[in-house]
LUMLOLUM-35168 format. One record per residue (C-alpha): x, y, z; residue in three letters. Coordinates in steps of 0.25 Angstrom, whole numbers, plus 2048, in hexadecimal, padded with zeros to 3 digits. Layout:
XYZAla/...
END
This chain:
B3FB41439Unk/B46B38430Unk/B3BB37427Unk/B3AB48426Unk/B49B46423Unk/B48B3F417Unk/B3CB48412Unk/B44B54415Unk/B4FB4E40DUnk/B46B4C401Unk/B43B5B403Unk/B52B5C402Unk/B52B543F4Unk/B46B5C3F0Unk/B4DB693F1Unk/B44B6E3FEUnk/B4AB7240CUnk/B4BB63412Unk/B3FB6441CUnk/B38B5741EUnk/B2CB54427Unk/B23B4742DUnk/B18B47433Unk/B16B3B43CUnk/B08B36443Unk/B0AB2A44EUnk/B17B24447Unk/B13B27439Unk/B17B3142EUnk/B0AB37428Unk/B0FB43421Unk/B1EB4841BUnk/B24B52413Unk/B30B59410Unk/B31B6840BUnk/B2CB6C3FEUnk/B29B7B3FDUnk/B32B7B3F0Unk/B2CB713EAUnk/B1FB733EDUnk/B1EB823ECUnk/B17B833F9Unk/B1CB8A403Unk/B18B80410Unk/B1CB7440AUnk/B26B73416Unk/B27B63419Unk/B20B65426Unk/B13B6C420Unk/B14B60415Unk/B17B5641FUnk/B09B5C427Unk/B01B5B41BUnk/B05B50416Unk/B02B49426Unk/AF5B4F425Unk/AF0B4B419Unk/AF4B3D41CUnk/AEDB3D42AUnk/AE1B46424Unk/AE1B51430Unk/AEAB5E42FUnk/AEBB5B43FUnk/AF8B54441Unk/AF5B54450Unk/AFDB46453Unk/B09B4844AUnk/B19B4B44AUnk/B1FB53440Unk/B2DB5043CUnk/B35B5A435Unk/B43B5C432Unk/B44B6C433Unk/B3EB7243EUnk/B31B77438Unk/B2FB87435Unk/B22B90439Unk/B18B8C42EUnk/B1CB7D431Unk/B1BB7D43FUnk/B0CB8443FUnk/B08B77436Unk/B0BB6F43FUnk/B04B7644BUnk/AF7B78441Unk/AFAB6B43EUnk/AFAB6644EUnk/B08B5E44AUnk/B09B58459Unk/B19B56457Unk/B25B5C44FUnk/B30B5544EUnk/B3EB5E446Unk/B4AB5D442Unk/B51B68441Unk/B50B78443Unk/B4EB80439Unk/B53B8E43EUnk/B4EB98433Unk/B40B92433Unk/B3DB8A43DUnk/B31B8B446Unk/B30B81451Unk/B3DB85458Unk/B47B8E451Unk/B40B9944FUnk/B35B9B454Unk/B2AB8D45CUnk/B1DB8D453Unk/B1AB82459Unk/B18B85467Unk/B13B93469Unk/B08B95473Unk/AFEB99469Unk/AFEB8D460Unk/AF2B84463Unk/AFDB77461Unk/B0AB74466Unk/B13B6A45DUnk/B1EB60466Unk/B2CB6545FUnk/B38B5A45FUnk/B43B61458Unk/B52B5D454Unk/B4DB4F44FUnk/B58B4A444Unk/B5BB59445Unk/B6BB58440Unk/B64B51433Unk/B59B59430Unk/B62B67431Unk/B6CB5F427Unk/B62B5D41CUnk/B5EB6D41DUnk/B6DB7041DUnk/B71B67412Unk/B65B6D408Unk/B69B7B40BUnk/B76B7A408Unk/B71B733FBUnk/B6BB803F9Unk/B75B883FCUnk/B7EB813F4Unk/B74B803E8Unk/B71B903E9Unk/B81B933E8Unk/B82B883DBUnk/B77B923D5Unk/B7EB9F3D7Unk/B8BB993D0Unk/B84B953C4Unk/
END
């Protein structure tokens, strides 16, 4: 989780949501990403989905059948059905996300009883951390939209 934190603070310095996310096989990293629909102009360019790609590419197999995903912000609905497309075995979180959030604040895409796989959820991991970074860039952005309005 530690490694997702500092890809979510580059997001941060980038000027996207601070979301960043490793993929892990047997001990080792083989995919990472931090959010960059902004910078990207794409939509799903949420650091779990690059994180994915990016893990399958490097394995060669859009089957992550033996891997943990570690994120910082509990994934939201087009994230979470990646990862079961994807057979992610294990997601570990940070933080919830209680607008968007799709594991456990709002609804459990990841469980239901029609999904042909089930992903193992840890959540809370560094939690306190991970909900700072997302404070600390929104109230950047609060701040930045008010310095706007009073030029």
């Amino acid at each position: 989780m530690g490694r997702a934190l500092l890809l979510a603070q580059q997001a941060y310095d980038c000027g996207e949501v601070p979301v960043g996310a490793v993929v892990v096989v047997d001990g080792s990293i083989v995919g990472e990403g931090w959010n960059k629909p902004v910078s990207s102009c794409d939509p799903t360019a949420h650091a779990e989905l690059v994180a994915l790609r990016n893990a399958a590419s490097h394995l060669g197999n859009y089957r992550l059948s033996s891997a943990t995903l570690y994120v910082t912000i509990e994934p939201c609905t087009m994230c979470a059905g990646a990862l079961v497309h994807a057979r992610v075995k294990r997601l570990v979180y940070g933080a919830r996300e209680p607008k968007s959030g799709a594991v456990d604040s709002n609804v459990n895409a990841l469980q239901g009883a029609h999904l042909n796989h089930h992903v193992l959820v840890d959540s809370g991991v560094l939690d306190s951390r991970c909900s700072q970074l997302m404070s600390s860039f929104f109230k950047m952005r609060r701040q930045q939209k008010r310095n706007n309005k009073n030029e």
